[in-house]
C-alpha positions as CSV (number, residue, x, y, z in Angstrom):
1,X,2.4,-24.9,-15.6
2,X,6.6,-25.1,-15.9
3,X,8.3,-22.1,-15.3
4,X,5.3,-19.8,-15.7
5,X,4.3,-20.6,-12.0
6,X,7.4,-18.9,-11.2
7,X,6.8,-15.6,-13.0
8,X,4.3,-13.6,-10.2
9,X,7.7,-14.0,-7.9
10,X,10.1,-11.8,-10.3
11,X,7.3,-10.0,-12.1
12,X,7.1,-6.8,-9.8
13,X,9.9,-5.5,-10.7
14,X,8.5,-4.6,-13.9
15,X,6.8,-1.7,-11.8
16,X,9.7,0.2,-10.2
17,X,10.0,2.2,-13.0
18,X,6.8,3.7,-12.7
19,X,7.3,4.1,-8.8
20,X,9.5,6.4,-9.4
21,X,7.8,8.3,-12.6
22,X,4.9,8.1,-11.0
23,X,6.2,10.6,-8.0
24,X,7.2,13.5,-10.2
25,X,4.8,12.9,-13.8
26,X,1.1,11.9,-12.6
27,X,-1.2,13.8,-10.8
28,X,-1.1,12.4,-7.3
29,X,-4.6,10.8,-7.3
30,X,-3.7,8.9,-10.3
31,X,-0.3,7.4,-9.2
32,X,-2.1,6.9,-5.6
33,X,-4.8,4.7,-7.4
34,X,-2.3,3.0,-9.9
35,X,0.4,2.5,-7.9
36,X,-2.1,0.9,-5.1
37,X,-3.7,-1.5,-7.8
38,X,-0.4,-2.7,-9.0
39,X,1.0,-3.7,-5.5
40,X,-2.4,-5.6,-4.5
41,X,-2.9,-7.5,-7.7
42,X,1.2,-8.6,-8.2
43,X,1.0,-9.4,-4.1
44,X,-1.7,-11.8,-4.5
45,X,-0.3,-13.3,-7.5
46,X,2.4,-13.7,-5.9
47,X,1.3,-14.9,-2.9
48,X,-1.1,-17.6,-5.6
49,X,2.5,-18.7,-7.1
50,X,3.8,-19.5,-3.5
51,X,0.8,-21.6,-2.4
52,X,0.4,-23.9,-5.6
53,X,4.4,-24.4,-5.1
54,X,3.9,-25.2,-2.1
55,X,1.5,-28.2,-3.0
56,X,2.5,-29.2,-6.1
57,X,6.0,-29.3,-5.0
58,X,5.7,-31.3,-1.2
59,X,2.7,-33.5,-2.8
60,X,5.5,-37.0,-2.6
61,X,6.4,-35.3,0.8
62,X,5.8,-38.3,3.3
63,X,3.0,-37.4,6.1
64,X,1.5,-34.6,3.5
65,X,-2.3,-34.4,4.0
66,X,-3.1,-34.8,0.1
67,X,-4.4,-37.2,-2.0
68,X,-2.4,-40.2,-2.5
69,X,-3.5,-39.7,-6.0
70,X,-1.8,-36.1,-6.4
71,X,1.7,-38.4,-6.2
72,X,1.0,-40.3,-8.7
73,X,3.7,-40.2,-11.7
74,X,1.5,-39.5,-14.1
75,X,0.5,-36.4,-12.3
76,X,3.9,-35.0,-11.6
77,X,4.6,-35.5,-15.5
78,X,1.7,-33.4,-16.4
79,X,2.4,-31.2,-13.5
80,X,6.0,-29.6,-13.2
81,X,7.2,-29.4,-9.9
82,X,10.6,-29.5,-7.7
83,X,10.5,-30.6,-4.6
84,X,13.1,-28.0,-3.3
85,X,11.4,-25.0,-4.4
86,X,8.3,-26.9,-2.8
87,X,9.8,-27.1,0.3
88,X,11.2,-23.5,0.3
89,X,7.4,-22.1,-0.3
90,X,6.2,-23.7,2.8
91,X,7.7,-21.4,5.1
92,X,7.8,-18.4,2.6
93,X,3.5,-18.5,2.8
94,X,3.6,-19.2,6.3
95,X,5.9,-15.8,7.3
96,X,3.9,-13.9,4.3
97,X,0.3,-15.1,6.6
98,X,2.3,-14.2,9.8
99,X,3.8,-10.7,9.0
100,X,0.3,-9.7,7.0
101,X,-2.0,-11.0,10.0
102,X,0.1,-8.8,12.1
103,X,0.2,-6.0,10.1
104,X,-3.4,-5.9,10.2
105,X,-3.8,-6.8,14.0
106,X,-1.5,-3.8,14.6
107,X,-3.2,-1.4,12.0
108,X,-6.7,-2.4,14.3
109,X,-5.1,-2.3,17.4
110,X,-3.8,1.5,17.0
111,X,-6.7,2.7,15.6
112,X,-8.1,1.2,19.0
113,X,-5.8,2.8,21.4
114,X,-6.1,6.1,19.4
115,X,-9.4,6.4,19.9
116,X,-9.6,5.5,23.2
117,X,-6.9,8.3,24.3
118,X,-9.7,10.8,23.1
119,X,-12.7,9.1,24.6
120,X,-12.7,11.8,27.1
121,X,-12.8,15.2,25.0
122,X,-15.6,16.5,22.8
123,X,-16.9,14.3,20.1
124,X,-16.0,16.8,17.4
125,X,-14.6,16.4,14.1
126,X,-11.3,18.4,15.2
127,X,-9.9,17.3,18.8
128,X,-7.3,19.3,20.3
129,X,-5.5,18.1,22.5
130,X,-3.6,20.4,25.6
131,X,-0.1,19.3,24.7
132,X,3.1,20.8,24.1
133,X,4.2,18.4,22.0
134,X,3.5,20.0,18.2
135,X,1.9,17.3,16.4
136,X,-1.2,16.5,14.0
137,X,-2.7,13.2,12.3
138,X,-5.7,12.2,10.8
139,X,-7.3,9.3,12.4
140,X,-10.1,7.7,10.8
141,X,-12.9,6.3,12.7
142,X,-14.7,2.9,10.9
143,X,-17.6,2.7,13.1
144,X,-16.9,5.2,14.8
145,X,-16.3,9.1,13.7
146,X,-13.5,10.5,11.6
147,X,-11.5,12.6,13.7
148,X,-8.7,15.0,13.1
149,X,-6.6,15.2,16.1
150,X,-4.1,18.5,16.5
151,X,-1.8,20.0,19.5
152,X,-2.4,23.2,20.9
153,X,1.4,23.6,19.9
154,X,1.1,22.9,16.8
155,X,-1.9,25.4,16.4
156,X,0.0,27.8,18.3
157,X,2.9,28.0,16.0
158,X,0.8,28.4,12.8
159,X,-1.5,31.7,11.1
160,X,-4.9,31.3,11.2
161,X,-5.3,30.4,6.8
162,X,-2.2,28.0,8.0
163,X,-4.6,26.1,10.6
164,X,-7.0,25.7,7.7
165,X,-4.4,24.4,5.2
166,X,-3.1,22.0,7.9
167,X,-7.4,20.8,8.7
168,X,-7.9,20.9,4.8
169,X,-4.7,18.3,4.6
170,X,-6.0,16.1,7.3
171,X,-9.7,16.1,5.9
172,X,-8.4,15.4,2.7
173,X,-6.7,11.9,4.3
174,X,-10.0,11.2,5.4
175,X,-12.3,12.1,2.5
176,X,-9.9,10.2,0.0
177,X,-9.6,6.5,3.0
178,X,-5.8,7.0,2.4
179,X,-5.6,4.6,5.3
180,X,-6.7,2.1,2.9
181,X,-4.9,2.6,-0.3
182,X,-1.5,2.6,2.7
183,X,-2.7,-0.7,4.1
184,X,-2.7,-2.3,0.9
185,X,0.8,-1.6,-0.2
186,X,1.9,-2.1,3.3
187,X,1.0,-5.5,2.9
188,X,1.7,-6.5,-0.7
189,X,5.0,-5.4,0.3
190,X,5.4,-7.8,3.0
191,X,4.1,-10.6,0.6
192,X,6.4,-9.1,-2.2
193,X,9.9,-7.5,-0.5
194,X,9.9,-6.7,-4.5
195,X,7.0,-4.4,-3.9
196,X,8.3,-1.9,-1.4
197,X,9.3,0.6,-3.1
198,X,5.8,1.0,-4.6
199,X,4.6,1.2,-1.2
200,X,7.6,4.0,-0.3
201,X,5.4,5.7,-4.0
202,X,2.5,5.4,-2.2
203,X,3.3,6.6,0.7
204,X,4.5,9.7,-0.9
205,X,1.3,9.8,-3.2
206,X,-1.0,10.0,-0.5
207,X,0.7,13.6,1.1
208,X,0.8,15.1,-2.2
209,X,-2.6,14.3,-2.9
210,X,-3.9,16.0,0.6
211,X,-1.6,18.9,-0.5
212,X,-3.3,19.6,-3.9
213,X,-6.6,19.2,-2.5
214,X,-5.9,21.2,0.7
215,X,-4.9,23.9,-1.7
216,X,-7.9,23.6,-4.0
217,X,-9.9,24.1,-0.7
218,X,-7.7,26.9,0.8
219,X,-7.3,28.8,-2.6
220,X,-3.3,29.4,-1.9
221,X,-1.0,26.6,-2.6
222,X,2.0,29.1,-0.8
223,X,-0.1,28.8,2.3
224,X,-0.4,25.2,2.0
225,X,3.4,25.4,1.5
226,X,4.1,27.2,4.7
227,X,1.8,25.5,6.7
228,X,3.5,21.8,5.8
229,X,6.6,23.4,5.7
230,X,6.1,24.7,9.5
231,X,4.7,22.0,10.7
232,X,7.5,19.5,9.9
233,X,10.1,22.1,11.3
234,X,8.8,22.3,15.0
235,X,6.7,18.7,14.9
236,X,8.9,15.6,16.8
237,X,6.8,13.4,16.8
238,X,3.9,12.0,19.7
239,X,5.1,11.5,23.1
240,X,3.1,7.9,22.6
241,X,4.4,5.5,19.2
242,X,1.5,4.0,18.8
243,X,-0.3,7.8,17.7
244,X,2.7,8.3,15.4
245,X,2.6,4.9,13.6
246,X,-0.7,5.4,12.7
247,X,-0.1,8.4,10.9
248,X,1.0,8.4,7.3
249,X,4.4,8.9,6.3
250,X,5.1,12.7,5.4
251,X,7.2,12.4,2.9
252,X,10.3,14.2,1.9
253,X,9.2,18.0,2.7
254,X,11.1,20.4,0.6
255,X,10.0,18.1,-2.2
256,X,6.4,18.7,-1.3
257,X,6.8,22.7,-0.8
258,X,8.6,22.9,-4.1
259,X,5.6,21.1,-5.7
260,X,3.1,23.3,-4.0
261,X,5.1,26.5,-4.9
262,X,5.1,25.7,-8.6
263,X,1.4,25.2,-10.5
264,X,-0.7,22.4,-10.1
265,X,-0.3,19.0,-11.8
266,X,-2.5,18.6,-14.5
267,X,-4.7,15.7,-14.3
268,X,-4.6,13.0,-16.9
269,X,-8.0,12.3,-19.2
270,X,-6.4,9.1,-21.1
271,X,-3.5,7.0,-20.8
272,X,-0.3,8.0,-21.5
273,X,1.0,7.9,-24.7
274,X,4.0,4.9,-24.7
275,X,6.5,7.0,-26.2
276,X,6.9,9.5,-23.1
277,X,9.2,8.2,-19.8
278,X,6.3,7.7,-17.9
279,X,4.0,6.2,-20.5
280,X,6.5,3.6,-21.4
281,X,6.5,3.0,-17.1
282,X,3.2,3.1,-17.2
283,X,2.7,0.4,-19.8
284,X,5.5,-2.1,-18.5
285,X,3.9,-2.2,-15.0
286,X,0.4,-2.7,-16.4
287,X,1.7,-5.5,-18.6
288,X,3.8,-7.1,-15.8
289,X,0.7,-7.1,-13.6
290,X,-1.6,-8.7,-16.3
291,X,0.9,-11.6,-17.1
292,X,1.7,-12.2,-13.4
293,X,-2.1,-12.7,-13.0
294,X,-2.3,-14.3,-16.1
295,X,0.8,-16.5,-15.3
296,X,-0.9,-17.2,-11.7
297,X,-4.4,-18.0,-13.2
298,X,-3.6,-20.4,-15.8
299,X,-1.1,-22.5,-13.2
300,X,-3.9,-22.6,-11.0
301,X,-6.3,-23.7,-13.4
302,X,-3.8,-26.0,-14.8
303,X,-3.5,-27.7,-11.2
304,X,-6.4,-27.7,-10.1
305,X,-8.3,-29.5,-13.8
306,X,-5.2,-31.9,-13.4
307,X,-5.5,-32.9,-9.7
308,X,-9.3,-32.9,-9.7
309,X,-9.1,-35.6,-12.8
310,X,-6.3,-37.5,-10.4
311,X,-8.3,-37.5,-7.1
312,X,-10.8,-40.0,-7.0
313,X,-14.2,-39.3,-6.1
C-alpha cells in the first residue's frame, strides 16, 4: 500500500487545468458532464484514502474497536502505516461526513421550504409570483412537479421573445437535473478543498449550457443575450435566502453575453486530440482520476486480503 494510499489526497490537482480549459474550449454539456465525473470519482477516492488511513494507522491505538489481530507486527510490516497521519484522518473523515450530511440536509430542506412558499398558487409549470422584487429560478420538484418560479418584476422589465429566452433557460435547468450534476461538485468539494474550483467550472457550465439550449429553442442567441443580460442588471436577489441559495450560481455575465453574441460552440464527436491546450487538460485529469481510483482500489484491496488473513475467524 506505502505511499500510494496517499495519492487520491494530492491527485486532484491534476484537474485544474481542465477547469479552466474546459470553461472557454468544450461545449458546455461536455465540460458539465466531465468536469462533474472528475469531482465525484477523485472525492470518493479521496474520501477511500482517508478512511483506510484512518484504520490502518490508529489500529495500535489503545481502546480501538478492531481486531487485536490487525496490531499484530507482522501486519503493520506488510501494511505501511503512521500512526500520525492515522490520527490526523480521524477527524478529517468525520468533518468530510459532517459538512457533506449537511450539505445534503440543506440542499432537501430548501427544496422543502420552496415549495411550500408556492403551495398556495396554481399548480402550473410557470408560477409567478406578485412581487416587486425582480427575480427568477428554476426549482425542481422530485416527487413533486418541476416548477419555474418568476417575479412579476422581473417579467415586467423584459420583451415578450425575452420572457421566452428567460423560461427556455430555466426549462433547460430542469430538463438537463443541473441540480444534480451542482450537488455533486458541491460535495466532492467539501471532501476535496482540492476540488473547488471544479465545482466554481461547474457552476459556470451549467448557465452556459441553459444558454445554448435556450437559444436553440428561441432561435436568437442576441435575445438570449439580452434577456440574461437584463435580468442580472435589475435582479438583487429574493427577499428570502433560502429561495436564492437554491438557485444556481449565474456566472460571470458579460462572459456569458459575449458567448451568446458570438456563434455556437461546436460540439465534440471524439476526444480531443493531446496535442491541443485542452486535449493535453483533458488527458492529465482523466489520467489523475484513474490512478487516484486505481491508487485507492489496490490499497483497499491490499488492506482488506491482509487483515482478513490476520483476523481470526
Amino acid at each position: 500500500m506505502g505511499v500510494f494510499v496517499f495519492l487520491p489526497l494530492v491527485l486532484p490537482l491534476t484537474a485544474w487545468p481542465i477547469a479552466r480549459l474546459a470553461e472557454q474550449r468544450l461545449h458546455p454539456r461536455t465540460a458539465t458532464r466531465l468536469l462533474t465525473a472528475v469531482s465525484g470519482v477523485m472525492a470518493l477516492c479521496s474520501t477511500v484514502c482517508l478512511g483506510l488511513l484512518m484504520v490502518v494507522g490508529t489500529a495500535q491505538l489503545p481502546g480501538n474497536p478492531l481486531p487485536d489481530a490487525w496490531s499484530d507486527p507482522e501486519v503493520r510490516e506488510a501494511v505501511p502505516y503512521d500512526e500520525i497521519a492515522g490520527r490526523a484522518a480521524i477527524p478529517a473523515l468525520l468533518l468530510v461526513a459532517v459538512v457533506c450530511a449537511r450539505t445534503l440536509w440543506r440542499h432537501g430542506r430548501v427544496r422543502r421550504r420552496a415549495h411550500r412558499a408556492l403551495a398556495g398558487l396554481p399548480g402550473t409549470e410557470v408560477a409567478v409570483l406578485p412581487d416587486a422584487v425582480p427575480y427568477a429560478y428554476a426549482l425542481p420538484g422530485g416527487t413533486r412537479r418541476d416548477r419555474i418560479v418568476v417575479t412579476t418584476a422581473l417579467l415586467d422589465s423584459l420583451r415578450p421573445a425575452e420572457r421566452r429566452a428567460l423560461f427556455a433557460h430555466e426549462r433547460a435547468h430542469l430538463a438537463a437535473r443541473h441540480h444534480r450534476h451542482l450537488l455533486v461538485v458541491q460535495l466532492a468539494a467539501r471532501a476535496n478543498p482540492f476540488l473547488r474550483p471544479l465545482c466554481t467550472a461547474v457552476s459556470y457550465t451549467t448557465e452556459r449550457w441553459a444558454d445554448e439550449e435556450a437559444a436553440r429553442a428561441v432561435g436568437d442567441r442576441r435575445t438570449v443575450a439580452r434577456a440574461i443580460g437584463k435580468a442580472a442588471l435589475v435582479s438583487r436577489g429574493t427577499p428570502v435566502a433560502t429561495l436564492a441559495a437554491f438557485a444556481a450560481a449565474p456566472g460571470p455575465v458579460p462572459r456569458r453575453v459575449a458567448a451568446l453574441l458570438g456563434p455556437a460552440p461546436a460540439v465534440l464527436r471524439s476526444w480531443p486530440s493531446m496535442f491541443t491546450s485542452v486535449g493535453a487538460a483533458a488527458w492529465t485529469a482523466a489520467a489523475g482520476t484513474a490512478v487516484s481510483a486505481m491508487a485507492s482500489a489496490n490499497s483497499a484491496v491490499t488492506m482488506a486480503l491482509i487483515l482478513h488473513a490476520a483476523t481470526p475467524l
